[in-house]
C-alpha positions in Angstrom: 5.8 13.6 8.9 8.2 10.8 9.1 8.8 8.2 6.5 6.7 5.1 6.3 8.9 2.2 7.6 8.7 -1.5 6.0 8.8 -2.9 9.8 6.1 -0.8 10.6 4.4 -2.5 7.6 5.6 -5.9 8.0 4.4 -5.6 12.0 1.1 -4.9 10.6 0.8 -7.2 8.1 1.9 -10.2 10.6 -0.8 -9.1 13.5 -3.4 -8.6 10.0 -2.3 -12.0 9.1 -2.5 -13.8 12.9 -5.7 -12.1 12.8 -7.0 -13.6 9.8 -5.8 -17.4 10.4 -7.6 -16.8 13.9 -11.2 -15.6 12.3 -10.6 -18.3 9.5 -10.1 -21.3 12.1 -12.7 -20.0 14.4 -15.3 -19.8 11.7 -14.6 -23.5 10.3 -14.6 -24.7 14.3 -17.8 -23.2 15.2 -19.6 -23.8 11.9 -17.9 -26.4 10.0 -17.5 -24.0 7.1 -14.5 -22.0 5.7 -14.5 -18.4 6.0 -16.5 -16.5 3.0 -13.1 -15.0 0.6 -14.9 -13.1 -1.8 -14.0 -12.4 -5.8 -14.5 -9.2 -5.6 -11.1 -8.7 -3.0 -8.2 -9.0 -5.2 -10.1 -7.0 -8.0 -10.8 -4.2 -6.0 -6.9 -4.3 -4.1 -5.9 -4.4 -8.1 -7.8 -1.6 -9.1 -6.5 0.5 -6.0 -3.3 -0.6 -6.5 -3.4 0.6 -10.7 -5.1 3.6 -9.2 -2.2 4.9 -7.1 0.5 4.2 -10.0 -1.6 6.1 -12.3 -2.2 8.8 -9.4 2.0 8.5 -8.9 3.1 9.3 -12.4 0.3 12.4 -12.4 2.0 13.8 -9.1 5.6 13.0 -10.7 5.2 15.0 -13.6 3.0 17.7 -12.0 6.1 18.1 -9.4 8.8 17.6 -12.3 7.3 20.7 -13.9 6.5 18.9 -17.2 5.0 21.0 -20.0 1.4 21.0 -19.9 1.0 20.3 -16.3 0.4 22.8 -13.4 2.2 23.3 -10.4 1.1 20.6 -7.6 0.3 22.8 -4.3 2.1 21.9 -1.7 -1.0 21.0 0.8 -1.9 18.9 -2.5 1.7 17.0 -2.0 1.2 16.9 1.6 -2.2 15.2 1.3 -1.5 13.0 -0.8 1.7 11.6 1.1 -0.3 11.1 4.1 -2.9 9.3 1.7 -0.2 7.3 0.3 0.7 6.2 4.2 -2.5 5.2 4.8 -2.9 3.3 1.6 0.3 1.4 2.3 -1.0 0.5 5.4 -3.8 -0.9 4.5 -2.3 -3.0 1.8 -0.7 -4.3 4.6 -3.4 -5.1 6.3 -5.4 -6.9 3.8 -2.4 -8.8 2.5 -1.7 -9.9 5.9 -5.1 -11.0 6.7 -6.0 -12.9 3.4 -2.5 -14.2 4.0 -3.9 -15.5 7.3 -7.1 -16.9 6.2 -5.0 -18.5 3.0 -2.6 -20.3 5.0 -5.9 -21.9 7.2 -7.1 -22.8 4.6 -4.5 -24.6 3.0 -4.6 -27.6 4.2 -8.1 -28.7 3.0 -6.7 -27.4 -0.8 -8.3 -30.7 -1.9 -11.8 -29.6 -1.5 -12.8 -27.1 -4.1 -14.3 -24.6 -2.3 -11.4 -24.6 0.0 -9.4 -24.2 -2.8 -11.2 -21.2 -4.8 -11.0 -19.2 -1.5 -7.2 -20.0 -1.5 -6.5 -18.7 -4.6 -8.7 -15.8 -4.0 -6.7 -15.2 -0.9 -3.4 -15.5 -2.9 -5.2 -13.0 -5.4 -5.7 -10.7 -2.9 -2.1 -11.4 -1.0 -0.3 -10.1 -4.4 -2.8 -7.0 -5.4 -2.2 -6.1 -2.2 1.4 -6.1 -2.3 0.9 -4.1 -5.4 -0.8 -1.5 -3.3 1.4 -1.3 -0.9 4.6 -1.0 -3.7 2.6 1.8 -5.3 1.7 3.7 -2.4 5.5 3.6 -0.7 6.3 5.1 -4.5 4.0 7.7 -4.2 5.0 8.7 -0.6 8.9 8.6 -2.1 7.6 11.2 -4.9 6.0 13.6 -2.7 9.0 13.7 -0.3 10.7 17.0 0.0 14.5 17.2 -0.5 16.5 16.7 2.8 17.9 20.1 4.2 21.8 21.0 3.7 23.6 19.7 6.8 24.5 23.0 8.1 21.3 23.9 8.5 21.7 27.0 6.3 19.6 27.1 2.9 22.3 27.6 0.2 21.8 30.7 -1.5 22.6 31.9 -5.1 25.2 33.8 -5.9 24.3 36.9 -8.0 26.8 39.2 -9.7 27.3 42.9 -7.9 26.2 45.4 -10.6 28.1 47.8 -11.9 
């Protein structure tokens, strides 16, 4: 398992956000209204997001060995890296697409409903950049460390006996 790359994220988060100014324009075109942002989006993203740092520093100190924790397994790690991938990816996502619907809706800031979903939509743009921060942190801590460049393993030298 490779890595998640920022490109990769940022690629995602521009198509998320082309995505979003799309559905936000259509909706106001066809309907004449702005496209429902709700509350609850930048709460929940910021809940995730203070769920995965909280998650991070357990896995930390279980792989640090700190007194009074227990080993992590190492299917454990593995699951949770790719759980971290797909949490960073979908911070991506959201932030690009509120990111989206926010900039369409920008220019009618004046109106206040326009300008509740904007900052709803900015809400929601920074939790989920939180998300995405933690989760790249948690896929940095569950990382194994690179092989020598030899490709031996180095091995410990013990004394002879005798």
């Amino acid at each position: 398992m490779k890595p998640t790359r920022i490109r990769l994220l940022l690629a995602i988060a521009v198509i998320a956000a082309s995505l979003g100014w799309g559905a936000a324009s259509l909706v106001s075109s066809r309907t004449g209204r702005y496209l429902a942002v709700p509350w609850t989006a930048p709460v929940t993203l910021l809940l995730l997001g203070v769920a995965i740092i909280l998650w991070t520093r357990g896995v930390r100190a279980r792989l640090a060995g700190k007194p009074g924790t227990r080993p992590l397994h190492p299917i454990v790690a593995a699951r949770t890296a790719a759980l971290a991938m797909a949490a960073s990816r979908t911070g991506a996502f959201f932030g690009g697409f509120y990111l989206g619907v926010g900039i369409e809706l920008i220019p009618n800031w004046s109106i206040s409903v326009a300008a509740d979903r904007v900052l709803f939509c900015a809400g929601s743009v920074l939790a989920a950049l939180l998300v995405v921060v933690a989760a790249l942190w948690l896929e940095r801590s569950c990382q194994l460390p690179d092989p020598p460049a030899d490709g031996h393993l180095e091995r410990q030298s013990t004394p002879a006996p005798g």
